[in-house]
Structure formats: C-alpha cells, structure tokens
N, C-alpha and C positions, 0 to 999 in steps of 0.2 A: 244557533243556540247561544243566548249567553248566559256568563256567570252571574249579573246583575238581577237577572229578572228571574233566572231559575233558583238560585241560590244566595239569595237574598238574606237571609239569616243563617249563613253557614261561616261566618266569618273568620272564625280561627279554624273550622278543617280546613278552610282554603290556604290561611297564611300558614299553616303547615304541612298540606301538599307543595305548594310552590317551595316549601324549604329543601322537602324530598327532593324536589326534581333539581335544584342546585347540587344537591349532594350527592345524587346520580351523575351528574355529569363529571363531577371531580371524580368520581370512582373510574370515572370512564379514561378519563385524563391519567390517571396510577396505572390503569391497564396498557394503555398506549406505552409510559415513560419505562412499564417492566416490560413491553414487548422489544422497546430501543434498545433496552441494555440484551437483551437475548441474543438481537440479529448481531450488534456488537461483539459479543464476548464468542458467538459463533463463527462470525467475521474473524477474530483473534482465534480461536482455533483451528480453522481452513488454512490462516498464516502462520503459526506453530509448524502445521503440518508439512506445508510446503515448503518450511526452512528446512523440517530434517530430512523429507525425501531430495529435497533438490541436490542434482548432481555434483558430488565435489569437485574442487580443480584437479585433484590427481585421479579424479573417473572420465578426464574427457577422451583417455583413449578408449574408452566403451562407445560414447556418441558415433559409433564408426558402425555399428551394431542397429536398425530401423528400427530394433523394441526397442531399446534405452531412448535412442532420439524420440520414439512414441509418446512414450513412460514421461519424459522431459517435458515433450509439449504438453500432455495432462496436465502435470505438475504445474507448468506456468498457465493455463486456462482457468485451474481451479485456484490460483493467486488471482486471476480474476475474478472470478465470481464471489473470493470472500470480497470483495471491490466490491461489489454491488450491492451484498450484505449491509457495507457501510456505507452505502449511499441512503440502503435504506432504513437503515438507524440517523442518521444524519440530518431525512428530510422528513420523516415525523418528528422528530424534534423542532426542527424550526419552521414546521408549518402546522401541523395536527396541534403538538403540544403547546406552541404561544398562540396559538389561536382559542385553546379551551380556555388557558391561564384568562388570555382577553375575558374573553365570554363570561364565564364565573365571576371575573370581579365586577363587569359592564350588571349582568343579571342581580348579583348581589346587591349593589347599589341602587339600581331602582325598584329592586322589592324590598329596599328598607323604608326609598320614600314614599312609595303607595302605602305601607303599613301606618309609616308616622303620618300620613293624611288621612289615611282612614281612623284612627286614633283620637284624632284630634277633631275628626268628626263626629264621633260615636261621642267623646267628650261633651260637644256643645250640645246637643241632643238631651246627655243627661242630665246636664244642669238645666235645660230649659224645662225638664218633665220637675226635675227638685223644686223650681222654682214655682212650677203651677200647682204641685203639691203644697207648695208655702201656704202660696194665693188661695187657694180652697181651703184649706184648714183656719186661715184669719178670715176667709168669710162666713165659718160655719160657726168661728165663736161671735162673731159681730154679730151675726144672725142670735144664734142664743140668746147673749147679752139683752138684744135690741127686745125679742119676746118678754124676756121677764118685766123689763122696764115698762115695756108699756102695758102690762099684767099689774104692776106695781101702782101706775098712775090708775089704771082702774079701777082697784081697790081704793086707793086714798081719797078719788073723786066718789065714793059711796061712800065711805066712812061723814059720818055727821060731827063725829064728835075733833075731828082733823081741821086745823087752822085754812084758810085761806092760802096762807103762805107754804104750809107744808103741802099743800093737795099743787100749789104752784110748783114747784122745788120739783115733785115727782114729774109733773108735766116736762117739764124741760129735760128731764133726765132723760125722760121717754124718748123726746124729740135728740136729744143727741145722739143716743145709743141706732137711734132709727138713720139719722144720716152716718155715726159709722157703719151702721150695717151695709147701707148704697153705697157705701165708697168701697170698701170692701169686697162688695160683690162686685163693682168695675172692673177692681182691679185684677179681681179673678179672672173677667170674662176676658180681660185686653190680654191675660197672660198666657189663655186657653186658646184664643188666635192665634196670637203669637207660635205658640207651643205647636199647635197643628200646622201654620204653617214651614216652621223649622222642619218639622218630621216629615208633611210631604216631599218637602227636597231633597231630605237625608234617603228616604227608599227607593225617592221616583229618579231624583237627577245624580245628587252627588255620590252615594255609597255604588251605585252602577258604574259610574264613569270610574273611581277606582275600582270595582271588580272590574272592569272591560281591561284596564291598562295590566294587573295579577294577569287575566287570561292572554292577552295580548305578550306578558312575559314567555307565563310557560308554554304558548304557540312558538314563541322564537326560541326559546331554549330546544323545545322538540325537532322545529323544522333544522336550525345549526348543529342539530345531535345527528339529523341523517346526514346532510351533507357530510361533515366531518365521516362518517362511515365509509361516504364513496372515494371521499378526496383520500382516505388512507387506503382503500384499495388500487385506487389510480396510480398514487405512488409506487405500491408493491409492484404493481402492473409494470410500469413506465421500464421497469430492468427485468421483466421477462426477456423483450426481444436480446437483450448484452447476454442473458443468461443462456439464452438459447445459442446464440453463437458462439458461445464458449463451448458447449457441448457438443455444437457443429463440430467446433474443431479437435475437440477429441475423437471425435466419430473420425474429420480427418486423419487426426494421425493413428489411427488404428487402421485405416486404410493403406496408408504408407509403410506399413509393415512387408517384408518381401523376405519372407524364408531362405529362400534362392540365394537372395544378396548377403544374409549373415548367415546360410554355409560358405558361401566364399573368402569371407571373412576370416571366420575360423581356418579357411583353409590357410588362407595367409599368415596368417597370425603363427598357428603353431606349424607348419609343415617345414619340416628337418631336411629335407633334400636328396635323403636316399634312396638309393631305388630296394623293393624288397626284394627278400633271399629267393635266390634259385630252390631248385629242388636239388635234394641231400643224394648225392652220389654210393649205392651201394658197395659196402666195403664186403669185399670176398676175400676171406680170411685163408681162405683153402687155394688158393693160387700162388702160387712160388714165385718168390721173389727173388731177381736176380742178383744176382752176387751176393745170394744172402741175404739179400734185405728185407728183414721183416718187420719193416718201420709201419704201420699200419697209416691209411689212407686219414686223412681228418680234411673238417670243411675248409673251405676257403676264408681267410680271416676279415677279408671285408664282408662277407653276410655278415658272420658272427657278430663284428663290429657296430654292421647296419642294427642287427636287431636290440645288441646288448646296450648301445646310445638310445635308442628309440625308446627301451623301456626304463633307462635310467632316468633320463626327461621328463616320459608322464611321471613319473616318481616322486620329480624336483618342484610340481607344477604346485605356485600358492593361489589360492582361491581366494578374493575377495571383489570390491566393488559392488555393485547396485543388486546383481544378483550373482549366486558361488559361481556359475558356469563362466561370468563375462569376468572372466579376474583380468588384474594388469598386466602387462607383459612387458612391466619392468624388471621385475626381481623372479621371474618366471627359472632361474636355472640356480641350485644354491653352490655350485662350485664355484671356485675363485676364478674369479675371469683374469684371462691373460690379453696381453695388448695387443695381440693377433686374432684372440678368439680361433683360436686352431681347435680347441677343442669341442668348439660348439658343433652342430650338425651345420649344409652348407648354407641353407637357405637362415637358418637365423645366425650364420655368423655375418652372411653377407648384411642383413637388418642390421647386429649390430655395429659393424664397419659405417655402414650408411649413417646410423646415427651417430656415431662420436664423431664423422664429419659433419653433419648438421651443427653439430654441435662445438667444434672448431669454427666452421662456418662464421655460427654469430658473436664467439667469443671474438670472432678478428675482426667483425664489423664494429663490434663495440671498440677497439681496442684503435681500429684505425679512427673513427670517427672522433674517439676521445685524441688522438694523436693532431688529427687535422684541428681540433678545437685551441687547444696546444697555440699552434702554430699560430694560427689565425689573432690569439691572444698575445702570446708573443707579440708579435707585426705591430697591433695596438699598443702595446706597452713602449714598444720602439720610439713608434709616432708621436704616443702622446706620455713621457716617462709619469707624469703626476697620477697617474694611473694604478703604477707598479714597474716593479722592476724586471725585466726582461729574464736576467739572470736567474730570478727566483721561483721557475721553471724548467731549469735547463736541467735539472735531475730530473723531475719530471718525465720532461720528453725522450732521456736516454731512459729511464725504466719504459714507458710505451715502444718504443722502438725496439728493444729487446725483446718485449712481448710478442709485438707482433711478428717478428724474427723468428720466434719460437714456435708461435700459433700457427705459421707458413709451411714451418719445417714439417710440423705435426700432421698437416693438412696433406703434404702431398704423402708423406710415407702412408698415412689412411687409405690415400686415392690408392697408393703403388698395392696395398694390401687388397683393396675391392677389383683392382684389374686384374690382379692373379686369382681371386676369385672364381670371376667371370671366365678368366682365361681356362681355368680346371674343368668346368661346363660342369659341375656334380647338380646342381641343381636348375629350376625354371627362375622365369621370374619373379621380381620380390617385390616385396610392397612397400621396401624403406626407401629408395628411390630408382637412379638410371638404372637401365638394364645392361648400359656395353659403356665400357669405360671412355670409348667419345663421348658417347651422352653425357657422362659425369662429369667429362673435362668440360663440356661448355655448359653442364651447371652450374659449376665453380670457378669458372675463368671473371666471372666480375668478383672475387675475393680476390685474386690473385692481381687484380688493377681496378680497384675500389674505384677509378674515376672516371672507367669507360662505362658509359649508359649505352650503347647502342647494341641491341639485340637481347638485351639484357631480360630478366622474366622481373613480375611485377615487385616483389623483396628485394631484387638488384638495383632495380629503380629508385628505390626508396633508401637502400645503401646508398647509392652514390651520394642523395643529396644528404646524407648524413654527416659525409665525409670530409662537409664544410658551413660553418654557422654565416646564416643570410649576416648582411651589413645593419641591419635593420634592427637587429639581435642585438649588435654589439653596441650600437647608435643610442641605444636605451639605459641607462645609468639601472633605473630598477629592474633589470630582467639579468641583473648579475654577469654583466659584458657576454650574454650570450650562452655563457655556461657556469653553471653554480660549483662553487667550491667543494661539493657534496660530492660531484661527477669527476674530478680529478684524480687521474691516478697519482700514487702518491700521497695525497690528503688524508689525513687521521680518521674523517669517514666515507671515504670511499666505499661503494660499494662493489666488490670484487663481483665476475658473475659466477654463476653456478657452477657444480660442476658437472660431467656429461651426463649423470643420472638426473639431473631437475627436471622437475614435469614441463617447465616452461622452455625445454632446450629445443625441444622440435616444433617447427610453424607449419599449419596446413593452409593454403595459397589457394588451394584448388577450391575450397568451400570459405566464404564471408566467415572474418573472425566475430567471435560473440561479443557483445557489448558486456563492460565489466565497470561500466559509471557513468558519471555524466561530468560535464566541466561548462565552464562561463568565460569567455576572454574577458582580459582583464582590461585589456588594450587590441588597438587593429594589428593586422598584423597582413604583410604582403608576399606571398609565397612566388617568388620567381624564382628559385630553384626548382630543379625536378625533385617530385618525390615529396614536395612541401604542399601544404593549403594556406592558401587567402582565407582569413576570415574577421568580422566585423565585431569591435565594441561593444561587449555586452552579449555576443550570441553564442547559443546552448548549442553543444557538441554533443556527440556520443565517444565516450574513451574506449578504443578496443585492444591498445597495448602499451604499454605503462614504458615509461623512462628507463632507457639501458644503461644510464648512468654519461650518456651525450649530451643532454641538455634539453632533449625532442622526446615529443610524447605524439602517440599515433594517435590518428581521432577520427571518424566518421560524421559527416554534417548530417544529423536527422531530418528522417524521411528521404533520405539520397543514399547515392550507391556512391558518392565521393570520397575518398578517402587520402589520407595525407599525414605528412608530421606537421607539427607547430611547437613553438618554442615552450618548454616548461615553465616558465617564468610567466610567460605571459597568461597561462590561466588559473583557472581556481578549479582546484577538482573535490567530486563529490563521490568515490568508491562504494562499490554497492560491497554488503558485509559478506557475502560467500569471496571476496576478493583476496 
C-alpha cells in the first residue's frame, strides 16, 4: 500500500500525521529521561540507606554476633544493587536517550524537505493551471472580438450607400481580429499541453515519489520507536543476573546465621565467673547454743556476694549498638574501674586485664617502632649532617625511651595481675585472650624483644618489621627520610595514641581485617624486610590499617590475601567516609 497512490489528495493530513509521530517520539524520549532520573534518585536512596544502617566503627564488636555480620552483608549487597540502579540510569541515557535526540532531529529534517519539495511542486502546478486559465480567457475575448468584426465587415459589405474604402477598412479589421483570434487559440492549446502534461507528473510520478519518502519516514520512525523499546528493556535485563546475585547473597548470609554461635557469644561476653549459691542452710532457733551463744547462723558471704555482684551487673548493663540486645561491652559496668579490676566479677576482670594488655601491647609497638625510626634518623644525620642535626632529637629519643620503660613496666604488672587471676581458678575460659599465663608470656614475649621474629604470630611479624624503616625509605628525599615529622614523639603534632578504652585498641588476627580505603603508590617500593610489601608504581592497594604514627601504613594487594606495611609517604590514600 502506498501513500502516493491511495492518498493522493490528502496532502496536509499527511504533513500533519508525520508531524504527530515526531511529537510522539519526543514524548517518548521525556518518558525515558523521567524514567533515568527515578532509577537515579532511587539508586540515591538505597545509598542514604546503607550509610545510615552500615555498621559503625564502635559496633564492630557486634560483628562477633552471625545476625549483625548477616545484617552487614545485606547492607553491603543492597549498596549494590543501588549500583545497578545506576547503571541503569546511566545507559538509557546514553544509548536510548542520544539515540531518540539522534532520530528526532535526522526525522525532522527530512520531513521538512519532502514538505518544501512537495510545496514547491504543488506551486508549479498552480501557476501552470493560472496560466492556462490566462490563455483561455485571451482566447475567448479574441474569439468574441474576432465574431463581431467580421459581423461588422458583413454589414458594411451590404450597405450601398458605404464608400469602397470604408466596406475595405471593415475587411481588414475583420481579417485581423480573425488571425488574433488563431494566435490566441494557439496559444491556449500549447498552454493546455503544457498544463496536462505538468499535472500528469505531479499525480503520477512526482507528488508519489514525495509521499513514498513522508511514508518511508514514518515507517522508520515506527520500526526505531520498537527497537528503542527492546534495547531499553535489554538494558534493564542486562543487571537482572548482578541483581540476582546480590540477593543470592543475602539469602547467603541469612543462611550463615547460627543461633548456637551467638549464644555462645553472649555467653562470653557477659559471664561473671561465679559459681551459683548453694542451698540456704536451715537456721533452728530452738537449739542451744554453747556457751551461750546465740549468734544466729547467716549464709555464707560468698553466695550472697555471688548473687548481689550478679544482679548489680545486669543493673549496670547500657544498651546500645545495631540492635538493644547486642550492646557494647565497653562501658558495660558504670562503677569506677580500679587498675586491678578487683571488683569486677572473674571472668570479665580477667577480659578486662587482657585488654589493657592488648592495649599496652600496641602502645609499646608504636612507641618502640617510633624509637627505632629515631635512631635509624639519627645514623643518617650523623652520615650525612646537611640533613639535620643529630642532636636535635636527642630529647626525642630520651622521652620514647622513658616511654617505653614505662609501657614495659605496665605490661608486665597487667601479665603479674592475669596470672593471679588464672592462678585463683574462679572462673573458665575467657574470650580476651590466653588461658594460662604461659600462653600469655609467649603472646607477648615479642613486645618484650621487638626484634626477635622467630615463632612470632602474624602482628609480631609485622611488629618486628616496624621496628626499623627499610633503606629505601630513608634513600628517598620526598617520603620525608622515612618518617614524617607528624609521627614524632615530641613534635607539636604528634599524634599520641589512644587510651585503653579506644575502639581501635584491640586487633582481631584470627579473622581478615576490613578494608577501610583504598591507596595509589606514589613511587615503587621494595619490601625486604619482614612484615613489609613490595609494590609497583602506580598500583591500587586496599588500606586495612591506618598509620600508628611510625611512618607504615598496612595494606592489602587486591584480589589477594597478601598483606603488609609500606611506607606512608609513598602513597596517596583514598578513605572510605564511615572511616
């Protein structure tokens, strides 16, 4: 079917269907560009969301608990899926919507110039019909004219009483009026040729061939209006199967959930260490008491004790964190703690013993490592005086020295408090660390000789090489001889480290630390030390534990289970905002 032959005289509904279907497609192109901004600003609210549920830094002793870690992984799956949200805002925009944009102005354009051809054909057409209308109308007066004149000559040729000369005069009037009339009617008939054959070309060849190209338009507009239909589904399509694996992995981690595991938990967490009360000894009042004595019987004071700490505790307990039940068990007791913790029950004195040692622990590593840096700086100053001067550390090094003199002292009277612990037997084992104070001594026998690595567990490893900056460090003019003026003890901003309550004071070794940024080496860098990594010019890190004020920042090589320090200097880091 075409539009030429069927629709041959429909000329402006056509140019004004074809205008509709332009205008439909831009409509169509506004629906697409408010469907982008929807998956977008949804995409922006799936990521709202998952800022404010994500687990803070002081709730990661919840992660210890299989629903929070559940809860967690959700959280991070559905940071994905708003991902995919914006992919799929992202690629209707730059495939669906430049492609309509395209289309619209390609269609526009060439339905302006079928219109202006067809215009200017219909134009010629009607001047050629004006002009045959001329041509007839001057040969219907020639005609007229030409009758009377020779109506006139016949009259003057009867008349008798008319000269010779005037019955002439009429004659030739006649005979002119007579050859305008034959020219006239010529010119009509050459004009009426002419005229019909203009007009068969305009219905038969030319106004067809522009409706064919109008039809030929809106056939492509229609058949690019479906495609564009599938291709925006395709795209939606294309992040089904990401979406579904994100949902896998929720469904995982609700399978990883293990009741069992977080009563245990909780058992750890809160159990006080006493054993319960016996059964209450009947007091017989009617029994004679020797020499008099009628002191009546009462319980024994350790029940009483057991029960009256027990319910002072749950009393003392604050609730907070992801959910009331999983609260922290930082500030879990509101009495003033003593530096013995005598007064706690035994299994969380023994916790908290264990962690103000963890917590000695790392203050002596930093303390030593920044002592070794020291030194090491020293030496170079020695070697090379244009440097610095030697001397203008030597307070310096006697305040670290003192320190860690004091962080040792501290250290062992903690251990001498967890042995008498242990040694009292009141309670089981605990979850803050060793269970028998050999165990503790050769957890902590590499603080006590920062430089022996051998038997060492993987944080001692990583001490050791702390405890002296690579040559390579110091070789480097821009990586601040190794160690920044910032990490000096001493220095106007040093950063002291925390004290035993910081969330950051206890490491867990047993489970992969979380990634908390990302970083770029600035420069290469060659880890022959223990404890250190090699890595290349240019290449993306994972950060999992930030600068203790040594000079070394911990980092993980992505997509590996590698892990190591590298000098602060030499990268560029990128901290994620929950940091």
């Amino acid at each position: 079917m075409s539009w030429g032959s069927e629709l041959w005289d429909q000329w402006e509904d056509i140019s004004y269907h074809t205008l509709k279907g332009i205008n439909f497609l831009e409509t169509y192109g506004n629906f697409v560009k408010e469907r982008c901004q929807i998956e977008m600003e949804y995409a922006k609210g799936l990521r709202r969301l998952v800022k404010s549920y994500q687990p803070k830094k002081k709730e990661c002793e919840e992660l210890k608990f299989s629903t929070v870690r559940s809860f967690r992984d959700t959280v991070n799956e559905t940071a994905d899926m708003a991902g995919q949200h914006e992919v799929i805002s992202e690629t209707l925009t730059a495939v669906v919507l430049n492609e309509i944009g395209s289309l619209v102005k390609e269609l526009k354009e060439d339905r302006k110039k079928s219109l202006s051809e067809g215009s200017r054909v219909q134009q010629n057409l009607a001047h050629s019909l004006q002009q045959l209308e001329k041509a007839k109308k001057n040969y219907e007066k020639a005609f007229r004219e030409a009758e009377k004149a020779h109506e006139n000559f016949t009259k003057a040729d009867a008349d008798l009483h008319l000269s010779r000369a005037e019955v002439e005069k009429q004659r030739m009037n006649a005979s002119i009026k007579s050859q305008q009339c034959e020219d006239s009617k010529n010119e009509y008939a050459n004009q009426l040729q002419k005229t019909n054959r203009l007009q068969g070309e305009h219905y038969n060849t030319i106004m067809p061939g522009i409706f064919q190209s109008l039809q030929d338009l809106d056939e492509k507009r229609i058949n690019n209006f479906k495609n564009l239909l599938k291709k925006s589904v395709e795209i939606e399509r294309s992040v089904f199967p990401i979406i579904n694996k994100c949902l896998d992995g929720i469904v995982s981690a609700a399978d990883s959930i293990d009741e069992k595991q977080d009563s245990q938990v909780v058992i750890e967490r809160y159990k006080s260490g006493f054993t319960p009360p016996g059964d209450i000894p009947f007091d017989d009042l009617s029994t004679p008491r020797q020499n008099g004595d009628m002191t009546p019987t009462v319980n024994t004071p350790s029940r009483q004790d057991t029960v009256k700490n027990t319910l002072s505790i749950a009393k003392a307990k604050k609730r907070g964190g992801l959910f009331g039940i999983f609260a922290s068990n930082k500030n879990n007791f509101s009495f003033s703690e003593k530096e013995d913790f005598n007064d706690l029950p035994p299994n969380q004195r023994k916790k908290r013993i264990q962690q103000r040692i963890d917590d000695v622990t790392t203050k002596l590593h930093q303390e030593t490592a920044a002592r070794d840096g020291l030194l090491k700086m020293k030496e170079v100053y020695e070697g090379n005086p244009s440097l610095g001067d030697p001397m203008s550390i030597t307070g310096q090094l006697t305040d670290s020295c003192q320190k860690i003199e004091k962080l040792r002292a501290d250290l062992q009277r903690y251990q001498s408090l967890l042995e008498d612990v242990d040694t009292l037997g009141t309670g089981g084992a605990t979850s803050g660390g060793p269970s028998t104070p050999n165990s503790l001594a050769r957890h902590h026998s590499n603080v006590m000789s920062p430089h022996h690595n051998g038997g060492a567990s993987p944080r001692s490893s990583v001490t050791s090489h702390r405890t002296s900056l690579s040559d390579e460090s110091l070789s480097r003019p821009e990586s601040g001889i190794g160690l920044s003026h910032n990490s000096l003890p001493g220095s106007d901003t040093y950063d002291q480290p925390d004290g035993p309550d910081d969330d950051n004071a206890e490491f867990y070794d047993a489970e992969p630390l979380p990634i908390i940024g990302t970083c770029r080496a600035m420069y290469a860098f060659e880890g022959t030390s223990e404890g250190s990594m090699s890595m290349a010019e240019g290449e993306e890190l994972s950060i999992i534990e930030l600068d203790q004020g040594d000079g070394w920042t911990r980092v993980r090589r992505v997509g590996e289970f590698e892990e190591g320090f590298v000098p602060t200097s030499y990268i560029e880091m990128n901290l994620y905002n929950n940091c």
